[in-house]
C-alpha positions in Angstrom: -92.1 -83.1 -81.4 -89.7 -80.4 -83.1 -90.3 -77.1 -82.7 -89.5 -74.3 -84.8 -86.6 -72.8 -83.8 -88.1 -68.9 -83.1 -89.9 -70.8 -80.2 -87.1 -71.8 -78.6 -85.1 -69.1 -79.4 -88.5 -66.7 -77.9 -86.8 -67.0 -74.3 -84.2 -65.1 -72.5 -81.9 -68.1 -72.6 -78.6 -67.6 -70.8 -76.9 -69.6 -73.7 -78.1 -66.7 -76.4 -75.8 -64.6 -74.5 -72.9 -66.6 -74.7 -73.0 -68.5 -77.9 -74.7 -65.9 -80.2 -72.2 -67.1 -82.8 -73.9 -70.3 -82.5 -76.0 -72.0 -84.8 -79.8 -73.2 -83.1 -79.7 -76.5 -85.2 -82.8 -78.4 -83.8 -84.9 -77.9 -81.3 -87.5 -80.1 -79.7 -90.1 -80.2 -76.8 -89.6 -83.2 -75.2 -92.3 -85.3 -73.1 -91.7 -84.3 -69.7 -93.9 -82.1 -67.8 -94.0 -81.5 -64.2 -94.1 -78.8 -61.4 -91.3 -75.4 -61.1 -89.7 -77.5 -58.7 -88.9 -80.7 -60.5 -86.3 -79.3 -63.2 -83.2 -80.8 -60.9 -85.3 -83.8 -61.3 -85.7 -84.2 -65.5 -81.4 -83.3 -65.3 -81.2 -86.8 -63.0 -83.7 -88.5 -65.1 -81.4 -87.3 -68.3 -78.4 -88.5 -66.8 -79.0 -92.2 -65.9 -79.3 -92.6 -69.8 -76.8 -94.2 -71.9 -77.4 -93.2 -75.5 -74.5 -96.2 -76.6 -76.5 -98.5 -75.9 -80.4 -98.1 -75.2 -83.1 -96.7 -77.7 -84.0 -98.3 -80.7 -81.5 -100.7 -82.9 -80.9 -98.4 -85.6 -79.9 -95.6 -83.1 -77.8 -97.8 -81.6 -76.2 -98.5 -84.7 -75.4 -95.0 -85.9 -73.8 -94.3 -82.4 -71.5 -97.2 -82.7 -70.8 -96.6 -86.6 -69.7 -92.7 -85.1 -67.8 -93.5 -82.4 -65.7 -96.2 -84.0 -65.4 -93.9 -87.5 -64.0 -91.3 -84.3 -61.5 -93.7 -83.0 -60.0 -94.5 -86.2 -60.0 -91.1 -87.9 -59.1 -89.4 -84.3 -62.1 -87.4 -84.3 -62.5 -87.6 -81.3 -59.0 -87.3 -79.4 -59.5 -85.3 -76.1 -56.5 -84.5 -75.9 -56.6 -82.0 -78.4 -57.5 -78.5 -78.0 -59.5 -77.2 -80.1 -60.5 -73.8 -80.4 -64.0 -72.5 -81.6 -64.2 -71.9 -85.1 -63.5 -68.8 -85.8 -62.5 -67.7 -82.4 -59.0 -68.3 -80.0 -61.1 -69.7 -77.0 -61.6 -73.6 -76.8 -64.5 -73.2 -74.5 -67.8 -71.4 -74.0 -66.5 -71.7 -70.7 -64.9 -68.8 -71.1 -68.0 -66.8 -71.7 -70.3 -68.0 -69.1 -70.8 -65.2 -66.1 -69.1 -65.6 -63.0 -71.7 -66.4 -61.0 -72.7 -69.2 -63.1 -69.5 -71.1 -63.2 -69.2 -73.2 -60.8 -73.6 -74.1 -61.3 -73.6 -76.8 -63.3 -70.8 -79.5 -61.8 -73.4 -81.0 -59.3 -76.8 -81.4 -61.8 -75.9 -84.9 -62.6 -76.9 -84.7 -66.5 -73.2 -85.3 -67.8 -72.9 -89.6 -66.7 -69.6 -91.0 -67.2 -70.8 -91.8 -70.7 -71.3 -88.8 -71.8 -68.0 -87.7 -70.6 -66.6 -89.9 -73.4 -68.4 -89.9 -76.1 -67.6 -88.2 -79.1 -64.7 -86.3 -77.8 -66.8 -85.7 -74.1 -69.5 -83.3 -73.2 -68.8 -80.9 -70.0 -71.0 -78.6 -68.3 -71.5 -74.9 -68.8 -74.2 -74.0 -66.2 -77.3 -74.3 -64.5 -79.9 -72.3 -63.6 -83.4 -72.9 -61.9 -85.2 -73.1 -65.7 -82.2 -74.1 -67.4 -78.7 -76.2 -68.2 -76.2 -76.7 -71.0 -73.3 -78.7 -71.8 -70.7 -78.4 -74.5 -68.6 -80.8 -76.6 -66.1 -80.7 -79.1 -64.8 -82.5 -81.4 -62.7 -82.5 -85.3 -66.6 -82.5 -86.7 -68.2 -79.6 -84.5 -68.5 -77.7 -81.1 -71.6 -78.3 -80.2 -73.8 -77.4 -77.0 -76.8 -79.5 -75.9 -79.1 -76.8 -74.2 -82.1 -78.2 -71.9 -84.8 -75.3 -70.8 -87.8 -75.8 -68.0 -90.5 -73.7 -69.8 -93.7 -73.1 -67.8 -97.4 -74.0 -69.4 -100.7 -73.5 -68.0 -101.5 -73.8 -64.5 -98.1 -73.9 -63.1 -97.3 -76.8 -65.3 -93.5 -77.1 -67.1 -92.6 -79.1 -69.7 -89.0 -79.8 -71.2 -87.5 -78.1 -74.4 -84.1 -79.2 -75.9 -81.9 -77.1 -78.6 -78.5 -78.1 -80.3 -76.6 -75.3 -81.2 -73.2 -75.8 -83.1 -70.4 -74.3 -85.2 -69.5 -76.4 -87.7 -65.3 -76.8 -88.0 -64.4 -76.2 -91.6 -65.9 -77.1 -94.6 -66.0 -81.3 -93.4 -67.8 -80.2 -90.4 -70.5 -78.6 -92.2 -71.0 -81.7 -94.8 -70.9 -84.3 -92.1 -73.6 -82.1 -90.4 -75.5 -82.6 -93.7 -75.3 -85.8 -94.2 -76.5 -86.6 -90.6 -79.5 -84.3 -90.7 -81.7 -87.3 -91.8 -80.7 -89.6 -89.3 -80.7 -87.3 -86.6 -84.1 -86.0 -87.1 -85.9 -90.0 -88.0 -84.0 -92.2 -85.8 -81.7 -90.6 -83.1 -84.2 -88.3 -81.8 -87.0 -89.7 -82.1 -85.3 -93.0 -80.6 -84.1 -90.5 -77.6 -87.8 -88.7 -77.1 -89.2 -92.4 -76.4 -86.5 -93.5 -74.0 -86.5 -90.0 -72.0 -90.5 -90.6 -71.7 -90.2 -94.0 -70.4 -87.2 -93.1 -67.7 -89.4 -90.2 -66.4 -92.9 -91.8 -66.1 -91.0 -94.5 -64.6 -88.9 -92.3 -62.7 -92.6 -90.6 -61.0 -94.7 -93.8 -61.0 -91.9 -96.3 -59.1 -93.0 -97.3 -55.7 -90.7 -95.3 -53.0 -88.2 -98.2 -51.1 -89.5 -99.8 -48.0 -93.2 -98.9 -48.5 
């Protein structure tokens, strides 16, 4: 379900540090749960998904109608460097503490399709209770920011927020005119298939029993 965005905003991210400048677009509490221990877990689970081409139809519609609108109009050329708007830096690398640096390379949420879609997301960091990854692209720079938030009981569940800077003036109508489709069809399309990788994920029978 979404959330508003004050409760996701309510923890001591790491990423409210180093993107303040950043817009919390959506935020959402996503159906996984599980114990302190099974964050590294949820990142795996993430990462075996291909958001091309599972989901519903009409999600995987509006991700092929972006990514071919991004090859022809070279939206999505990584080659370029873009910086943030409004800043020199081209990534909230740059701002990430030292010690976090080098956290996120081995939490195995950014698959090789996420590496190329839409200009290509790469990781920021990783903590015990949280991850984020970055992309950028001539529409936005964007970060995709998962947090572990404990419940009752030692229970944890999930939260997601998208924070972005629009570029320019087109960046900030196309993020308009996808607010409708992001919040009907690609979310809710993406919510269902992250449910049914991790209850199958925990309910599979171990190999060899």
């Amino acid at each position: 379900m979404r959330l508003p965005n004050a409760a996701h905003e309510a923890h001591p991210w790491v990423i409210s540090r180093i993107a303040p400048d950043f817009e919390l677009l959506d935020a959402w509490a996503l159906p996984v749960e599980g114990g302190p221990d099974d964050f590294t877990s949820f990142l795996e689970t993430l990462g075996s998904l291909d958001p091309t081409t599972s989901g519903s139809f009409a999600s995987r519609a509006l991700f092929w109608v972006r990514l071919r609108l991004g090859t022809l109009f070279g939206w999505d050329d990584p080659a370029k460097r873009r910086p943030i708007p409004g800043r020199t830096e081209t990534t909230l690398r740059d701002r990430v503490p030292e010690e976090l640096l080098d956290s996120a390379e081995d939490s195995g949420m950014v698959n090789e399709v996420l590496q190329q879609v839409a200009g290509g997301f790469r990781p920021l960091y990783r903590t015990d209770r949280e991850a984020a990854v970055e992309i950028s692209n001539d529409t936005v720079h964007g970060v995709l920011h998962l947090g572990w938030v404990e419940q009752d009981e030692g229970r944890f569940r999930a939260q997601m927020g998208v924070y972005v800077k629009a570029r320019g003036v087109f960046g900030a109508i196309y993020l308009k005119l996808i607010e409708p489709f992001r919040h009907y069809i690609v979310y809710p399309a993406l919510l269902r298939r992250i449910d049914r990788a991790w209850n199958g994920r925990r309910h599979s029978p171990v190999r060899g029993e």
